[in-house]
C-alpha positions in Angstrom: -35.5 -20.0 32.9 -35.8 -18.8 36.5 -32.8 -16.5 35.8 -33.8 -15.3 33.0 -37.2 -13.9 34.1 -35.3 -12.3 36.6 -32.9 -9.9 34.7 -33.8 -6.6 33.8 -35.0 -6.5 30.0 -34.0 -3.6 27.7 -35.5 -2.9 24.0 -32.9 -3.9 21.1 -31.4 -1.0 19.7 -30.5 -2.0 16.2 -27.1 -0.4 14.4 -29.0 1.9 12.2 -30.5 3.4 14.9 -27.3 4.2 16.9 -25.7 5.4 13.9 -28.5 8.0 13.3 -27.9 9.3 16.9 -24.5 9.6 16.7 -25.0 11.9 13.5 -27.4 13.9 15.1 -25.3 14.6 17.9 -22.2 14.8 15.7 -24.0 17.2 13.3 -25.2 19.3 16.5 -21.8 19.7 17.3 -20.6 21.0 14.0 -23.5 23.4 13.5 -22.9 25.2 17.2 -19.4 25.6 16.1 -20.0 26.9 13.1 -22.3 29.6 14.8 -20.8 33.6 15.1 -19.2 34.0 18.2 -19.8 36.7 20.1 -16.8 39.8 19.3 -14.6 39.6 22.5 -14.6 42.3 24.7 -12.0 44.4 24.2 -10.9 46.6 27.4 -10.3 49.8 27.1 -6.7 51.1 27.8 -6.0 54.3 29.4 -3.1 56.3 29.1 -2.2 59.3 31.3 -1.4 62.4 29.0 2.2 63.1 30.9 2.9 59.0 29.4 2.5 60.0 25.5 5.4 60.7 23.8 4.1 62.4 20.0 6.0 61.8 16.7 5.0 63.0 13.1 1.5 64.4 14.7 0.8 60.6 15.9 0.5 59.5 20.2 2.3 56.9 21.5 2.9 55.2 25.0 5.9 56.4 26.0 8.8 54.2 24.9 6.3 52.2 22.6 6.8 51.5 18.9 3.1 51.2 17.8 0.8 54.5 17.9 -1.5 54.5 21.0 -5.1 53.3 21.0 -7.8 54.1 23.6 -8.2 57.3 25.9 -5.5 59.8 27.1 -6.4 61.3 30.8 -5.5 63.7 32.5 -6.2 64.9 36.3 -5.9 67.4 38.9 -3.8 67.7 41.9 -6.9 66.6 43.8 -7.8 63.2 42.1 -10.4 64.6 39.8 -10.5 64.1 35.9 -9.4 67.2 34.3 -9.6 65.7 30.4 -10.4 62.5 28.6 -9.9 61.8 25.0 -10.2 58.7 22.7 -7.8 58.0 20.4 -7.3 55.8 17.9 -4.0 54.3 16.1 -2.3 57.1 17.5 -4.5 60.1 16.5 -7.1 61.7 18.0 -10.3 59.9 17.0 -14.0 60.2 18.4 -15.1 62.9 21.5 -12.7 64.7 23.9 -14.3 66.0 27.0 -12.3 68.7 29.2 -13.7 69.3 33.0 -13.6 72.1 35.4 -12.1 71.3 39.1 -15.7 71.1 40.1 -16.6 68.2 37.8 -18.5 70.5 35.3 -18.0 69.4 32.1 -16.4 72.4 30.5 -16.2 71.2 26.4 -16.8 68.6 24.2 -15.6 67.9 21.0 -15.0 65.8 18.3 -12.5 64.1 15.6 -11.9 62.3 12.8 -8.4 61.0 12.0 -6.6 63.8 14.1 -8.7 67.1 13.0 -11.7 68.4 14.8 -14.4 67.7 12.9 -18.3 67.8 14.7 -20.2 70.2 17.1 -17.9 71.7 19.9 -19.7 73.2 23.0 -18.2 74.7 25.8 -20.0 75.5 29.4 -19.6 78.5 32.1 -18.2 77.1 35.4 -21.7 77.3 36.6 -22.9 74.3 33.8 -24.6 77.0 31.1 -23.2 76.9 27.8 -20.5 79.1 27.0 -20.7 78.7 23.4 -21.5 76.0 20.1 -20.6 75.6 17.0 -19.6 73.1 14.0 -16.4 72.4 12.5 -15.6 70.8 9.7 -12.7 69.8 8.8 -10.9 71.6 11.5 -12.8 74.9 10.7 -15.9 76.7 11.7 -18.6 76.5 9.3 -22.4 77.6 9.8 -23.8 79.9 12.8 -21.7 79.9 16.1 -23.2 81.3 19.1 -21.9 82.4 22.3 -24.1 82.9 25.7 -23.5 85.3 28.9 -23.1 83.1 32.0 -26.8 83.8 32.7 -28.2 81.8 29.5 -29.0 84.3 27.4 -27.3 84.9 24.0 -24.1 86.8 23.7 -22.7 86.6 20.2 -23.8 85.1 16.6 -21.6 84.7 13.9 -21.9 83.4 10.7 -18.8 81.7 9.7 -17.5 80.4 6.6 -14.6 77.8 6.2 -13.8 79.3 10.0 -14.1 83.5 8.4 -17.1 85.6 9.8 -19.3 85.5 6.2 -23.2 87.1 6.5 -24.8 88.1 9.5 -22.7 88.6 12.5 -25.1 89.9 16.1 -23.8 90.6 19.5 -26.3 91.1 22.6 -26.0 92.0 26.2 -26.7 90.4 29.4 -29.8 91.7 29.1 -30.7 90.4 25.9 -30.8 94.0 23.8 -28.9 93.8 20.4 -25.9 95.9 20.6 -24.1 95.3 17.4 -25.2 93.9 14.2 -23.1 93.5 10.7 -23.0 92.1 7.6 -19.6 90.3 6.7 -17.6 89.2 3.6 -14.8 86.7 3.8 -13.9 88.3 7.3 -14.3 91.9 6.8 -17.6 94.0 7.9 -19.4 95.4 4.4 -22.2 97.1 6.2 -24.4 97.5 10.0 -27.7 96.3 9.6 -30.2 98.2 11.3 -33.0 96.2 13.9 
């Protein structure tokens, strides 16, 4: 009896008890697997615009089969981007930014399924805009505007399906309007006076 005094006692664990644990823990199991994963990352790829090879207006990695996805770069002499551009099952999907040799971003622009479709704006070397506007479709539509290299506005043209189509202004460095005409499908109908 000695002996038995001695050993170290532990509650009874009765069967239904270990069989509710082991569905808890089995049905834990299940439920994190059956939880959404996370979408892997997917890395972008990089091409450099001298390795696409183009073939019915689609991009592909030079000696590849399947039309290129991810960004086409291109760089100067000296190391430094010159262009990047995202592309998608071999067309020319999302933005495309194009860089002076200083780094300046010099335009930006974007695409849907190979055509230009968004607002484009270009910049001066010295980082003011050059000019803005919105294609559609791969055409002009609405106001574009142009700027002198000091800021001020250069040129605004109303554009239609990419013609000049209403008012069309031009300005000098100064900011004095020098020219301003009324257009129809691409052909000037009258000056306005102001």
């Amino acid at each position: 009896m000695q002996e038995d005094s001695n050993r170290e006692r532990r509650p009874k664990v009765s069967p239904a008890t270990w069989f509710l644990a082991f569905a808890i823990t089995a049905l834990g199991g299940w439920w994190i697997s059956q939880q959404q994963q996370p979408a892997p990352v997917e890395v972008e790829r990089e091409l450099l615009l001298s390795l696409v090879s183009r073939s019915n207006d689609m991009m592909f990695a030079s000696g590849a089969t399947e039309p290129f996805t991810g960004s086409v770069v291109e760089y100067y002499k000296n190391g430094q981007l010159k262009s990047k551009t995202e592309v998608a099952e071999g067309k020319l999907q999302g933005v495309s930014h194009g860089y002076f040799t200083n780094g300046q971003m010099q335009v930006e622009e974007f695409f849907t399924n190979g055509v230009s479709h968004g607002v484009r704006k270009k910049w001066h070397m010295n980082g003011t805009l050059l000019s803005e506007g919105e294609i559609i479709g791969g055409k002009f539509h609405g106001a574009f505007k142009k700027y002198h290299e000091n800021g001020k506005l250069s040129q605004e043209v109303m554009l239609s399906n990419g013609v000049p189509h209403g008012v069309s202004r031009a300005w000098d460095t100064n900011g004095t309007l020098i020219n301003n005409v009324e257009m129809r499908n691409g052909e000037k109908v009258g000056e306005k006076a102001e």
